[in-house]
C-alpha positions as CSV (number, residue, x, y, z in Angstrom):
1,X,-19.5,26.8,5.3
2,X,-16.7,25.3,7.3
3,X,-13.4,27.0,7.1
4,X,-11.1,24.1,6.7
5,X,-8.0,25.9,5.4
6,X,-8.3,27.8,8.9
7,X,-6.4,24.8,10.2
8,X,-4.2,23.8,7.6
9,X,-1.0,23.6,9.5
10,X,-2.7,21.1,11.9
11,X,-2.9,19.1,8.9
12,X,0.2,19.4,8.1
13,X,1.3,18.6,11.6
14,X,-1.2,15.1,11.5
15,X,1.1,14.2,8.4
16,X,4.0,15.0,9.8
17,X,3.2,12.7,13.0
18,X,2.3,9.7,10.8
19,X,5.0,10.0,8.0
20,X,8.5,10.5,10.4
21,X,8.4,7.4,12.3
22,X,7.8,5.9,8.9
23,X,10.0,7.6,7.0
24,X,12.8,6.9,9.8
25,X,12.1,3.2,9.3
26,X,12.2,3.0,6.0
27,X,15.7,4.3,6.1
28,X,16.9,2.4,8.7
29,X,15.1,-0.6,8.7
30,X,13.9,-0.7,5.0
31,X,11.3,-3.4,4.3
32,X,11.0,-7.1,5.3
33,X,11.0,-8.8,1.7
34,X,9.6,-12.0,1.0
35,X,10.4,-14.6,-0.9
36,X,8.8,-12.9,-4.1
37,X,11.8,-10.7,-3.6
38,X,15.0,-13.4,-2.3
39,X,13.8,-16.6,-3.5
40,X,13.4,-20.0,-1.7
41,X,11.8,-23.2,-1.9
42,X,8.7,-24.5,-3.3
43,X,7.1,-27.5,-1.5
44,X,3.5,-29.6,-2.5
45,X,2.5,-31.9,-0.4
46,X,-0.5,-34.1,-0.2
47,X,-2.2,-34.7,2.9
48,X,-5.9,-35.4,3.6
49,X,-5.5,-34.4,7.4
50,X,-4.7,-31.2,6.8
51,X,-7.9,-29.2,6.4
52,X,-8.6,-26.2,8.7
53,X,-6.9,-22.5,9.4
54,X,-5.7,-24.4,12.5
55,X,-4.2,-27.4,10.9
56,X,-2.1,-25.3,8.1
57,X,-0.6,-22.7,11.8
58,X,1.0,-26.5,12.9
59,X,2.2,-26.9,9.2
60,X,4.0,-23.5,10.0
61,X,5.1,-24.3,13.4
62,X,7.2,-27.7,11.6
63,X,8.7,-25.7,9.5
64,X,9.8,-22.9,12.6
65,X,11.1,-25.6,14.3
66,X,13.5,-25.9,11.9
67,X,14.1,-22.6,11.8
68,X,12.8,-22.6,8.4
69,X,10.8,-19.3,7.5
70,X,7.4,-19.8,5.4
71,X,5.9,-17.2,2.7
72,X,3.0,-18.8,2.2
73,X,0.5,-21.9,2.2
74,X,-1.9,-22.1,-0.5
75,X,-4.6,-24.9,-1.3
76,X,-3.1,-26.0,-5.1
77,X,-5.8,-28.8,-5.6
78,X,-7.7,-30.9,-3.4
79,X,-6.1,-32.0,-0.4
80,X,-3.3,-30.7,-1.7
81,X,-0.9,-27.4,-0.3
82,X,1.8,-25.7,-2.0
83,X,4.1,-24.1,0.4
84,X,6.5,-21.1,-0.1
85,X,9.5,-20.9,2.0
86,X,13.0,-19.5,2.2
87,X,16.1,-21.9,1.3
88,X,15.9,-24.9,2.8
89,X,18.2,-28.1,2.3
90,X,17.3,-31.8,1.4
91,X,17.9,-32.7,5.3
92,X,15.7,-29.7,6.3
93,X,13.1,-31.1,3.9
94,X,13.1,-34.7,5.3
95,X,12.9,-33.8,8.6
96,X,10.0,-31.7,8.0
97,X,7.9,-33.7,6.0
98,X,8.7,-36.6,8.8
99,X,7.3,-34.2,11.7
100,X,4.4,-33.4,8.9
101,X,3.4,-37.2,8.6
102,X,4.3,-37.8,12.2
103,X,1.8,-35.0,13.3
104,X,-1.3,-35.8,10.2
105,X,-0.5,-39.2,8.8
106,X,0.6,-40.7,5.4
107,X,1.8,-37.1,3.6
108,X,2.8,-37.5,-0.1
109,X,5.1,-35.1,-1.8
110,X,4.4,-33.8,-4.8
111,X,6.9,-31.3,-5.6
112,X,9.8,-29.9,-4.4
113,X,12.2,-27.1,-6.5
114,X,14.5,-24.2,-5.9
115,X,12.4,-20.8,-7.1
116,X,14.6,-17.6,-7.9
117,X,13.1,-14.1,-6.7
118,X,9.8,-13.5,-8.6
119,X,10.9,-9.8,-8.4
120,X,14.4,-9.7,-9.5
121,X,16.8,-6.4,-10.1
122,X,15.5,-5.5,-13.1
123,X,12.4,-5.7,-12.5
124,X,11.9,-3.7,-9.4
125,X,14.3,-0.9,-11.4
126,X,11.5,-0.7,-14.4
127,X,8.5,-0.6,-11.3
128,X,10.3,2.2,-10.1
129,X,11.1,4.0,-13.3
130,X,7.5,3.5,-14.1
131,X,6.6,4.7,-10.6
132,X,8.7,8.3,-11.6
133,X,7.6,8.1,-15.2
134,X,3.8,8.2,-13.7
135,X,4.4,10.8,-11.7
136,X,6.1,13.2,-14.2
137,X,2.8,13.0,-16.2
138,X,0.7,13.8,-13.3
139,X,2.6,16.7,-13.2
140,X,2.7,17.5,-16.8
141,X,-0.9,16.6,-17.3
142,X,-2.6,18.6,-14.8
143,X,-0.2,21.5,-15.5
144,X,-1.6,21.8,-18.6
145,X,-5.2,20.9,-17.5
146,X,-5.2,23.6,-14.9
147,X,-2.8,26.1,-16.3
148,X,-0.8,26.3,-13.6
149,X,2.5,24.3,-12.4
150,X,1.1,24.8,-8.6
151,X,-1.6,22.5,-9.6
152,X,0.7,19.6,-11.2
153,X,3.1,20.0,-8.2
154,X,0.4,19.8,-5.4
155,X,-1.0,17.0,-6.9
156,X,2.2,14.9,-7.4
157,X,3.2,16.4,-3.6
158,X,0.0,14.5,-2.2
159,X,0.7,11.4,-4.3
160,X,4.1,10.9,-2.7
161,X,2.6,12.2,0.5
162,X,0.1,8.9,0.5
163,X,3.1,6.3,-1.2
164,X,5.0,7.2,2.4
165,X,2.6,6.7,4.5
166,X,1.7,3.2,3.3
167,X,5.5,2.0,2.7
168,X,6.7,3.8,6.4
169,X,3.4,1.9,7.7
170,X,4.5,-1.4,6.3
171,X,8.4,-0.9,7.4
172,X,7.7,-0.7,10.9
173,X,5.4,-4.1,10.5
174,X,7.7,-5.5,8.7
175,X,10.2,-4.6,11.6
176,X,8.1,-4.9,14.6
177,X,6.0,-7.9,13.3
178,X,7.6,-9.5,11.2
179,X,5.2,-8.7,7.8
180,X,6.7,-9.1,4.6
181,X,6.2,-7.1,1.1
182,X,6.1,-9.4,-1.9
183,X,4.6,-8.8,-5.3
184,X,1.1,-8.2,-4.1
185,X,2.6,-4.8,-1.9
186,X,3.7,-3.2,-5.3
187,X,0.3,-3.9,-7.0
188,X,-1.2,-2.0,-4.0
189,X,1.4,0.7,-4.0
190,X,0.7,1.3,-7.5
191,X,-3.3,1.3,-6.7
192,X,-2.8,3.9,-4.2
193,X,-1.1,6.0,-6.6
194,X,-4.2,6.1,-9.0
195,X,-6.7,6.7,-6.2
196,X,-4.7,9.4,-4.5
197,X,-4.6,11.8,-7.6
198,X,-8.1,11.0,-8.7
199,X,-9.4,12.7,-5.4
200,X,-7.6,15.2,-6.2
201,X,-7.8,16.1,-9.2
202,X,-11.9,16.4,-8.3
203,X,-11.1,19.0,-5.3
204,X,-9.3,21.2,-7.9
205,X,-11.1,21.4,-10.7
206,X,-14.2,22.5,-8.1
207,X,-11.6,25.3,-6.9
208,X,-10.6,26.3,-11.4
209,X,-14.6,26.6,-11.6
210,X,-15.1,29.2,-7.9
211,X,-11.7,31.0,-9.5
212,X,-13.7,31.7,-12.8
213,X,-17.0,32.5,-11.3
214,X,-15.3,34.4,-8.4
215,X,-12.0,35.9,-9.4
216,X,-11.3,38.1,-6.8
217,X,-11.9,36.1,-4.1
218,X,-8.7,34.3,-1.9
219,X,-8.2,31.4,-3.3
220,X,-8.4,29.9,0.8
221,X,-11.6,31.1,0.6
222,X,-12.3,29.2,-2.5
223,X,-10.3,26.2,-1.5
224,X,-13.2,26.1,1.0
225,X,-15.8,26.1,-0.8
226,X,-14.6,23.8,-3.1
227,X,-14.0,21.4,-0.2
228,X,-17.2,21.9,1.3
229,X,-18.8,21.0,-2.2
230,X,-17.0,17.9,-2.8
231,X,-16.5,16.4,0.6
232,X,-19.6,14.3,0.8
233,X,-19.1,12.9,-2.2
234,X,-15.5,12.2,-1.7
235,X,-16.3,10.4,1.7
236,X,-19.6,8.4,0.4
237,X,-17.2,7.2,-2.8
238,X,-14.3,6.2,-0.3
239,X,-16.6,4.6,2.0
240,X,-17.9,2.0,-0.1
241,X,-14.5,1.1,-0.8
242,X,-13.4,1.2,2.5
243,X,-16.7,-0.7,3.6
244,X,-15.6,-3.5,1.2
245,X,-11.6,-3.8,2.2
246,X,-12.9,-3.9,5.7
247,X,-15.1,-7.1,4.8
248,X,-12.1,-9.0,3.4
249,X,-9.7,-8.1,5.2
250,X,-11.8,-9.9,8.2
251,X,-13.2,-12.5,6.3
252,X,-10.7,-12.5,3.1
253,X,-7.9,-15.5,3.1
254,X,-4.5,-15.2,5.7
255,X,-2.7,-14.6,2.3
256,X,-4.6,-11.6,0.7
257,X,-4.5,-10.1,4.2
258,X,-1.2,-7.9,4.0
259,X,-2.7,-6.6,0.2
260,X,-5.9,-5.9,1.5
261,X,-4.6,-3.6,4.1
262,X,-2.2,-1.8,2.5
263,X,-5.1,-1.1,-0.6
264,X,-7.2,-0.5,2.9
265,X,-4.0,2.4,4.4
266,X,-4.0,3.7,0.9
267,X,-7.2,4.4,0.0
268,X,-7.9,6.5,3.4
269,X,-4.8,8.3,3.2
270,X,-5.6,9.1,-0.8
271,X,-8.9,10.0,0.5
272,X,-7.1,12.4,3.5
273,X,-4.7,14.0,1.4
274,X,-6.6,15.4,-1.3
275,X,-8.4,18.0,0.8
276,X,-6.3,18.2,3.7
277,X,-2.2,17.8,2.0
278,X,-2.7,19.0,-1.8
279,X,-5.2,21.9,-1.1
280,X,-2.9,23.5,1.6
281,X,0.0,23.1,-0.3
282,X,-1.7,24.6,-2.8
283,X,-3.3,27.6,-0.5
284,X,0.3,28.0,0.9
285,X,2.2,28.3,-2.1
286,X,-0.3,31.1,-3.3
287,X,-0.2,32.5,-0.3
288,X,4.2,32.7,-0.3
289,X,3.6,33.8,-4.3
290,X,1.5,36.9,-3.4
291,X,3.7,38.4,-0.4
292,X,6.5,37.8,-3.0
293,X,4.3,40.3,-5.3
């Protein structure tokens, strides 16, 4: 049996390493939000020239020339793109779709209108709330599942343990490389909160059953066995998730990309922090409790 709580503060020095530089950009830098969040312009354009990966980076380029940021460029009907961007004016526009038709020929335009913030105040206030509202019944609920507070707190402990290491991860993009968080960032935010406690909630209910069979035992020594029991299968059922994130996130479209990694940090930190964050804290809490005693 390997004795993984043996190195528990090495753990808790790996997280350390990865959530400080994150946690020191989110509150400096903060995130770089997208249009979802400040609004901008929506542009359709027709063009039948404009057909490969290639083609669509020189649609981006007009547009940079112009010192016009773009969110997004999506294929809305055949030969046909819809383009997200920030504010631009009716000059900007003009001279754009000029360079456009100059660079691939006759370019129609289909649409152009002002869009507000898809995620406005109030919105991101509720996703928050709900965010808090979730985590106070993880704490509640597996309190009461596992008779014990420690549990409920360990658990919730992890859970904001993996939410900062995916939103410190996209900070310093955002600052470094310029990525952006939009709408499909807080659908993967609130993914990872799912997966991370459902990990974890496994890893504990093996440790409840050792405590019953074993009472007398430490509980690191249980923790143990409890991780040595569920470890396979917590890596084979994180694996074939990872497995398929991988896949699209090389193959998948330029505009899933940003979700498909975040889903991809997420689910490998939930997997991480299970055994190696919410069972130390766990063992180290006891462990503070009893020399108390």
């Amino acid at each position: 049996m390997i004795k993984f709580m043996a190195y528990k503060w090495l753990y808790f020095l790996i997280s350390a390493a990865v959530l400080l530089p994150g946690i020191y950009s989110l509150m400096r830098w903060q995130f770089r939000p997208s249009i979802d969040f400040t609004g901008g312009a929506l542009i359709e354009i027709k063009n039948e020239k404009i057909k490969t990966k290639e083609d669509i980076e020189k649609v981006k380029n007009i547009f940079l020339k112009e010192n016009i940021e773009v969110g997004s460029i999506q294929s809305s009907a055949e030969n046909s793109y819809l383009i997200r961007s920030k504010s631009v004016t009716l000059e900007q526009k003009d001279k754009v779709e000029k360079a456009i038709e100059k660079e691939f020929g006759k370019t129609e335009e289909k649409r152009f209108e002002t869009v507000g913030p898809t995620l406005g105040k109030e919105m991101l206030n509720k996703t928050i709330l709900a965010a808090i509202l979730a985590a106070i019944a993880i704490l509640t609920y597996v309190a009461y599942a596992f008779r014990n507070v420690k549990y409920g707190a360990a658990a919730v402990l992890a859970l904001i343990h993996d939410l900062l290491v995916v939103s410190g991860i996209f900070s310093l993009l955002g600052h470094f490389k310029g990525v952006e968080v939009d709408i499909l960032f807080v659908t993967a935010i609130l993914t990872t909160m799912s997966f991370s406690v459902h990990d974890t909630i496994v890893v504990f209910d093996r440790i409840r059953e050792s405590i019953k069979r074993a009472p007398n035992l430490p509980l690191e020594q249980l923790a143990d066995r409890a991780i040595n029991e569920t470890m396979v299968r917590s890596l084979n059922n994180s694996l074939t998730i990872v497995f398929m994130l991988v896949a699209l996130l090389l193959l998948g479209g330029e505009t899933i990309k940003w979700f498909i990694l975040a889903l991809l940090i997420g689910t490998i930190s939930g997997t991480y922090s299970s055994p190696f964050v919410a069972t130390p804290i766990l063992v180290v809490w006891q462990k503070i409790k009893d020399k108390k005693r």
